[in-house]
C-alpha positions in Angstrom: -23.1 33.8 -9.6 -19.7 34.7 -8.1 -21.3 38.2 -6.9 -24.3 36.3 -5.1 -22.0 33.8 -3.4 -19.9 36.6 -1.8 -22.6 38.8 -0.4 -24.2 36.0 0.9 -20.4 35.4 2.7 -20.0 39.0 3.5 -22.8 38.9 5.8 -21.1 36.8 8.1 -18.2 38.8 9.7 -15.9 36.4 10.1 -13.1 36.8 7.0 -11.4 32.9 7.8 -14.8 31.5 6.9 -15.8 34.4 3.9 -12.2 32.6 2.8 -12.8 29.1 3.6 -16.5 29.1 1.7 -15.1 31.2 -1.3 -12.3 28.5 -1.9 -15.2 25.6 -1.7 -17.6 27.0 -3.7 -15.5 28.9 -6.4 -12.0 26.4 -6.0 -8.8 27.6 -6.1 -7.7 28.4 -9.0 -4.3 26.4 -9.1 -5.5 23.2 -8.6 -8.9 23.9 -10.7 -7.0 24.4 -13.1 -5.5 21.3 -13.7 -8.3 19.2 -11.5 -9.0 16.4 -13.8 -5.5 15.8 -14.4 -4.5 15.7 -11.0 -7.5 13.3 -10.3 -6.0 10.8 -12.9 -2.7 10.9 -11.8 -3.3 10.2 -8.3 -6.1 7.5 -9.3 -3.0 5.8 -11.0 -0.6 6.4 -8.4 -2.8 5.1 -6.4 -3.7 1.8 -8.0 -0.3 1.3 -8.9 0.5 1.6 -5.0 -2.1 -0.8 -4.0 -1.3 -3.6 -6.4 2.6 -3.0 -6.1 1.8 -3.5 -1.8 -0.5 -6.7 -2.5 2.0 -8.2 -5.3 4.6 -7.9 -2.5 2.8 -9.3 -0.1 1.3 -12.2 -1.5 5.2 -12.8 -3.0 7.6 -11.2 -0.8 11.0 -12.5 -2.6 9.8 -11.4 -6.1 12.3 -8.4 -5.9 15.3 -10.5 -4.9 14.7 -13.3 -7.7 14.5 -10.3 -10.3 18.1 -8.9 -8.6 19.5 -12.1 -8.8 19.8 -11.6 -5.0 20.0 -14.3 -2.7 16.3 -14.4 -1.0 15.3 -13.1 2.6 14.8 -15.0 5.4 12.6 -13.3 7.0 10.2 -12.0 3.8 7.8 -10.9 6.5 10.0 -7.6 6.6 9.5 -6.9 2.7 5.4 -8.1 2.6 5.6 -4.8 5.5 7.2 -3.1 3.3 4.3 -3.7 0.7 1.9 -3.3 3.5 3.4 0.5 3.4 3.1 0.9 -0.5 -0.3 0.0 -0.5 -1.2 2.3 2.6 0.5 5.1 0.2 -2.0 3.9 -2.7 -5.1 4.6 -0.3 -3.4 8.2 0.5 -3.2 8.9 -3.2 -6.6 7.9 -4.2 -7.9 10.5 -1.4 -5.6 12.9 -2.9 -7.4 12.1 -6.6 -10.6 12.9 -4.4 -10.2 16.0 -3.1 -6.8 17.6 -4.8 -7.5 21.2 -3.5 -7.2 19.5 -0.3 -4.1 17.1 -0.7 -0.7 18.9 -0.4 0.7 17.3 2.8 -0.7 14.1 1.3 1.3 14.8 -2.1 4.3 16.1 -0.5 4.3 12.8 1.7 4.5 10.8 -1.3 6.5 13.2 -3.3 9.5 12.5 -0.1 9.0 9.2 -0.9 9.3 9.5 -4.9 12.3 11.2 -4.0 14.1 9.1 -1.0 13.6 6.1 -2.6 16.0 6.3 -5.3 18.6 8.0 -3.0 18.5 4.6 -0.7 18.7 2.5 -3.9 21.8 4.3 -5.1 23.5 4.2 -2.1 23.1 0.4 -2.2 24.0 -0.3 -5.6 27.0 2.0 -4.8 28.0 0.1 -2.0 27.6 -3.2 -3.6 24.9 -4.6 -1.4 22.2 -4.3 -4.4 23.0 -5.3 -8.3 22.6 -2.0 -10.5 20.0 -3.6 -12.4 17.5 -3.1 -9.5 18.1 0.4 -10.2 15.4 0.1 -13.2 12.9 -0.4 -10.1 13.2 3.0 -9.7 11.7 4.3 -12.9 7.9 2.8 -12.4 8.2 3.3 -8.6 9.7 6.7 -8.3 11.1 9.1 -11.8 7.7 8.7 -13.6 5.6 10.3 -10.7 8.1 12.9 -10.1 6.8 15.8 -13.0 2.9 15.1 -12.2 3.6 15.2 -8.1 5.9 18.1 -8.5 3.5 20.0 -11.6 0.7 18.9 -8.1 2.4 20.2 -5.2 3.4 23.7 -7.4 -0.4 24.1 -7.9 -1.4 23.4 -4.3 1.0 25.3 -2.4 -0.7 28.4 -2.7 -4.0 27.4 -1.2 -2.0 25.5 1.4 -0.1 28.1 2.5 -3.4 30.6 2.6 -5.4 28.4 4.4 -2.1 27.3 7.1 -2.0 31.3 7.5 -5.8 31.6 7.9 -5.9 29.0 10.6 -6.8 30.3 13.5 -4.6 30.1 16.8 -5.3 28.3 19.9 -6.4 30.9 22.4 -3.1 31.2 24.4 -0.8 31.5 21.2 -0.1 34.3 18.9 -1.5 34.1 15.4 1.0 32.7 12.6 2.5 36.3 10.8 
């Protein structure tokens, strides 16, 4: 089948779309590989995301009660906040759609998973947060980071082809 899709492709001249066919109909074999895993993970991520953003919310202070942290007065800043998490949920579940497609997506979150626990440290460490909010961290941020880095290892090879292959506007040089 492999032989009849490509020299139905090599009849078109153009090598960016012979690429850009070949990698829809065959997949990239990175991702492919690992596809149903990656859809999983990010359906997860995703649901997790969305119901952490509407939990906040719907109860903004939940957080601080849980720190032993006197509450905020304005909780409208923190149901944002969730408002954020939740739009990271949606982002998520269109990576669990299409994961050949998702690496900026993934990388996004992956920044995220990453800066997250760096601002909680530096709060605990300052003394403006208790250390116990530090266990926020693990279902938030340290479980997603093996999966989303395993993800972003796997894509990067078809993101970088395709960000090579993309053709320049007519008054710039091509990419080398």
């Amino acid at each position: 089948m492999h032989c009849k899709v490509l020299t139905k492709l090599k009849k078109r001249r153009c090598p960016i779309t012979i690429q850009r066919e070949l990698d829809f109909v065959l997949g990239d074999s990175y991702v492919q590989s690992r596809r149903n895993l990656y859809r999983i993970v990010f359906l997860l991520a995703g649901a997790y995301n969305i119901c952490w953003g509407l939990h906040a919310a719907w109860d903004p202070q939940w957080s601080f009660r849980f720190g032993g942290m006197p509450e905020l007065n304005h909780p409208q800043i923190y149901a944002c906040l969730g408002m954020v998490i939740g739009l990271y949920g949606v982002l998520y579940l269109e990576i669990a759609r299409a994961p050949e497609k998702g690496f900026i997506l993934g990388a996004v979150g992956m920044f995220g998973k990453v800066a997250g626990p760096i601002g909680m440290v530096a709060l605990v460490a300052n003394g403006e947060w208790p250390a116990r909010m530090l266990v926020t961290s693990i279902p938030n941020d340290f479980i997603w980071w093996i999966p989303f880095g395993m993800y972003l290892y796997d894509a990067w090879p078809s993101f970088w082809r395709d960000f090579q292959l993309w053709p320049a506007a007519p008054d710039e040089p091509k990419p080398t």
